[in-house]
C-alpha positions in Angstrom: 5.3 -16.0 -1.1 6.4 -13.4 1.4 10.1 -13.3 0.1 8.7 -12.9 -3.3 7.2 -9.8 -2.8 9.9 -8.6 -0.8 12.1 -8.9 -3.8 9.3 -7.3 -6.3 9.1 -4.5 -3.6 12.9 -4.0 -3.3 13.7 -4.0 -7.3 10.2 -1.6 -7.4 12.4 0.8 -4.6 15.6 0.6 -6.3 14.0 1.3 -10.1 11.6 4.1 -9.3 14.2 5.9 -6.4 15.2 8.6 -8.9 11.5 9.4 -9.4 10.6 9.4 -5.8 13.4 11.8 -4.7 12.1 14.3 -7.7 8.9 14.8 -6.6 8.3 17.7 -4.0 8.7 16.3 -0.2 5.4 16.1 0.7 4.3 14.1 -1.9 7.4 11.7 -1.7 6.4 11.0 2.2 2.9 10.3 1.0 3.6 7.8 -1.3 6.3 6.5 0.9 3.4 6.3 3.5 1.2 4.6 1.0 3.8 2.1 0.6 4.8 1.2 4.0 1.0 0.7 5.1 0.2 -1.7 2.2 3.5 -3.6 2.7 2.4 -4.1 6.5 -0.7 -5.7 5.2 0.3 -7.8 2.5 3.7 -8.6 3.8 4.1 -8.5 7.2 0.3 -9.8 8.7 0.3 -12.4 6.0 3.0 -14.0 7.9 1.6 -13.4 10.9 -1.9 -15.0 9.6 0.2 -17.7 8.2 1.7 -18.6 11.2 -1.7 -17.9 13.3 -3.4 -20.9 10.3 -0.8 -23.2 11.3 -1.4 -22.8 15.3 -5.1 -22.0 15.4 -6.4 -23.3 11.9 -8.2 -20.9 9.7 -11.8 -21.0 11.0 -10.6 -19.5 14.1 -11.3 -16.3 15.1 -8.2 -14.9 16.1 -7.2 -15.8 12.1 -10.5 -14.2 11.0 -9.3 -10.6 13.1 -5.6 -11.2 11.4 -6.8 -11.5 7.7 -9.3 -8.5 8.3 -6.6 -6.1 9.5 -4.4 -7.8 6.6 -7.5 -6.4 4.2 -7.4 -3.3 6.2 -4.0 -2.2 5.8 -4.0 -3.2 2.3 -7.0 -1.1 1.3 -5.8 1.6 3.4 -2.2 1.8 1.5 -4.2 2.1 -1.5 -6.4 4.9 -0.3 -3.7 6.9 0.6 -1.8 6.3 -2.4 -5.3 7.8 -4.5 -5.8 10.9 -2.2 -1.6 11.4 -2.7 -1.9 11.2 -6.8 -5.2 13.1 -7.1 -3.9 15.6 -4.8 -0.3 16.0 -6.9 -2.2 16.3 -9.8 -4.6 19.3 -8.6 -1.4 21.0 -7.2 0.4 19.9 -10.6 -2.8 21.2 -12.8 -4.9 23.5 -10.9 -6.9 24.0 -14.5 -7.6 20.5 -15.5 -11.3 19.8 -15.0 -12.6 16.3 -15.9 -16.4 15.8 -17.0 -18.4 12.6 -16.7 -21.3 12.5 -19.5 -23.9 10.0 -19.8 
């Protein structure tokens, strides 16, 4: 699974490059940020909790702190990939005003 999404996340790099490198530099390090956090998570402490299952099994607690900083990461890349793109588009739009209505 882990070299899967290493692919997806290479062929995601190489399509979308172009766009990256157009948008103004801080935004670009954000979402390159964004990226790199979420990729820890999902790629790099899946192994690690993968390998931690085979040692310690998965009701062990040292698995239990690996998978919740796995979640952690994860959520966190995403986080920062929301405040980046609301904050592009306020910078990009400083008129735009969204209503909610019942």
């Amino acid at each position: 699974m882990g070299y899967s999404l290493c692919g997806i996340a290479f062929s995601f790099g190489l399509t979308y490059f172009k766009f990256l490198f157009r948008l103004p530099i801080k935004t670009r390090n954000r979402l390159i940020l964004a990226g790199v956090i979420y990729v820890s998570g999902a790629l790099v402490m899946e192994l690690i909790g993968g390998k931690i299952a085979e040692q310690h099994g998965t009701d062990a607690l040292v698995y239990a702190i690996s998978y919740s900083i796995e979640e952690t990461l994860e959520m966190l890349g995403i986080a920062t990939l929301i405040y980046t793109a609301t904050t592009y588009i306020s910078e990009q739009f400083p008129t735009l005003s969204i209503q909610i209505k019942d």
